[in-house]
Structures are given as structure tokens and as C-alpha cells.
C-alpha positions in Angstrom: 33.6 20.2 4.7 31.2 19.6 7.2 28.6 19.1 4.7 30.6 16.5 3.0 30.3 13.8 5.4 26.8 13.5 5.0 27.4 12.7 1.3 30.4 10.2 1.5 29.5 6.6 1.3 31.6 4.2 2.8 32.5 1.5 0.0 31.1 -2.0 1.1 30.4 -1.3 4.6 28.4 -4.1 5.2 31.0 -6.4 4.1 34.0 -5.5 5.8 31.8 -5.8 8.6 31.0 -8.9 8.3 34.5 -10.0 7.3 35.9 -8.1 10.7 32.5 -9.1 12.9 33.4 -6.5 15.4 33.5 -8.6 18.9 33.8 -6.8 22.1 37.3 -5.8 24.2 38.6 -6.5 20.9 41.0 -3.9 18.9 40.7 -3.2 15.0 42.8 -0.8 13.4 41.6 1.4 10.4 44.7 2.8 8.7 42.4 4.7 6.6 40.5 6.4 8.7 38.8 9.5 6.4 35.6 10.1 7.0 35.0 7.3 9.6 32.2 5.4 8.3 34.1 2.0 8.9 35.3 3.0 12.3 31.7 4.3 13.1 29.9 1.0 11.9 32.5 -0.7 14.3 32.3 1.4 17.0 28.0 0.5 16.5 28.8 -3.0 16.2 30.3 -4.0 19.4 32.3 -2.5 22.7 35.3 -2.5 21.2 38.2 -0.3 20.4 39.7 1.3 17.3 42.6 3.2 16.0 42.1 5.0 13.5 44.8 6.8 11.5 44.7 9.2 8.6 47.6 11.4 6.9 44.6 14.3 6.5 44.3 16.6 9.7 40.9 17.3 8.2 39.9 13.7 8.5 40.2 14.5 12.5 38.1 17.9 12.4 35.5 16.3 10.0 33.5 14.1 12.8 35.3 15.8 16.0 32.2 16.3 18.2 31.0 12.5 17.2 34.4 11.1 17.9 34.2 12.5 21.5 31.4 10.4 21.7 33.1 7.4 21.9 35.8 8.2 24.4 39.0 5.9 25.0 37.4 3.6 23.0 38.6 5.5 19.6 42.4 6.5 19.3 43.1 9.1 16.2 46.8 8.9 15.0 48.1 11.9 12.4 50.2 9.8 10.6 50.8 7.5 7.8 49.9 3.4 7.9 53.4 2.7 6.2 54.6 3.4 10.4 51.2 1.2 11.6 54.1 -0.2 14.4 55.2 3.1 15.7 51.7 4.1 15.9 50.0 1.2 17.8 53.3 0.7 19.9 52.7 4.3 20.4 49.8 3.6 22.2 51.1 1.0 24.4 49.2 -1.3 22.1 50.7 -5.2 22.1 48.6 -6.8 19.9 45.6 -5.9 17.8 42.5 -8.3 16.5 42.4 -7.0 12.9 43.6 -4.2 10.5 42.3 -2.7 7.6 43.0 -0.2 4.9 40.3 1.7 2.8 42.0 2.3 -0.3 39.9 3.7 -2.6 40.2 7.3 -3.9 37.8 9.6 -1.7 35.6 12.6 -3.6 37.2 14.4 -0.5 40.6 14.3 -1.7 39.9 15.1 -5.1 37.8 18.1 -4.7 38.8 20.8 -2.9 36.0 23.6 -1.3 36.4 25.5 -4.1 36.0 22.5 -7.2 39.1 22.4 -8.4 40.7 19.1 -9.1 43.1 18.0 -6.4 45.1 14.8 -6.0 47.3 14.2 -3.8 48.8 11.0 -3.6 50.0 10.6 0.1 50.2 7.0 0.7 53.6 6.2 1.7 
């Protein structure tokens, strides 16, 4: 799966960029976390901090060693965004700056290692 992350795309990274415009000590949540392209291009942007969740364990494992690079500044929640309060409450988290949600279908959730057709709709 390793492999994969080199050939997801994030969709219209350069305008939820701009929409958030990522602004230091500030706190964005991505309740879609998958592959982490959003959260990375944040994390680039400016000194601030994210959240990011995911319902996949294997969204976790995919970027591990990268996600070490950023420290306390990047929070990874197991979980699903329909309990975004519990998480960020969680945390200790009182407010945050700005929230998103990616929710496109991923290759990576329909195509298993192996090829075969997988969908899983875990949402809510």
C-alpha cells in the first residue's frame, strides 16, 4: 500500500488551501484524513496544527514515518467524523479554526492489494 501513496492525488488541493489559508498556532481538522495530502499541504503551509481522523487503521500506517515528522503538531484519531466532538474534546481541544471533510471515493478503498473490487461504505 505503500506504493499507493505515491499515486493518490489529492482532489483540489490547491483550493481548499486557499479556502482554509493555513495561518500559524491555528487548528484545522481533517475528518477525512486518508492519505494525507490535505493535512500534508497544511502542515507545509504554515506552523499550525491538525487533527486528522480516519475510520481506516491503514490510513495511519500508510505515511507513519512522515507523520512522526511533524510531532505534536499532527493528532491521528481512529474514529469516525460523525463523533468530531468526542474526538477534538478528546484531545482537550476547546475550539478549532476550520474543519473539513474529503468526501470523495478514494481508488484506496475500492481496490484492494489483490484487484478485486471493494467498497465499503463507512461513513457514519
Amino acid at each position: 500500500m505503500e506504493e499507493e501513496r505515491f499515486l493518490h492525488k489529492s482532489i483540489m488541493l490547491d483550493e481548499v488551501i486557499s479556502i482554509l489559508n493555513p495561518s500559524e498556532n491555528e487548528i484545522y481538522v481533517d475528518c477525512t484524513l486518508g492519505a494525507g495530502g490535505h493535512t500534508r499541504q497544511i502542515l507545509k503551509t504554515a506552523k499550525c496544527n491538525v487533527v486528522g481522523i480516519d475510520r481506516d487503521p491503514s490510513a495511519f500506517s500508510l505515511n507513519r514515518e512522515e507523520y512522526k515528522a511533524y510531532g505534536k503538531r499532527l493528532s491521528l484519531v481512529e474514529g469516525k467524523f460523525g463523533d468530531l466532538e468526542n474526538h477534538i474534546s478528546n484531545l482537550g481541544i476547546e475550539k478549532v479554526d476550520a474543519v473539513f471533510l474529503d468526501l470523495g471515493v478514494s481508488s484506496m478503498q475500492l481496490i484492494t492489494p489483490k484487484g478485486v473490487f471493494h467498497l465499503d461504505l463507512m461513513l457514519l
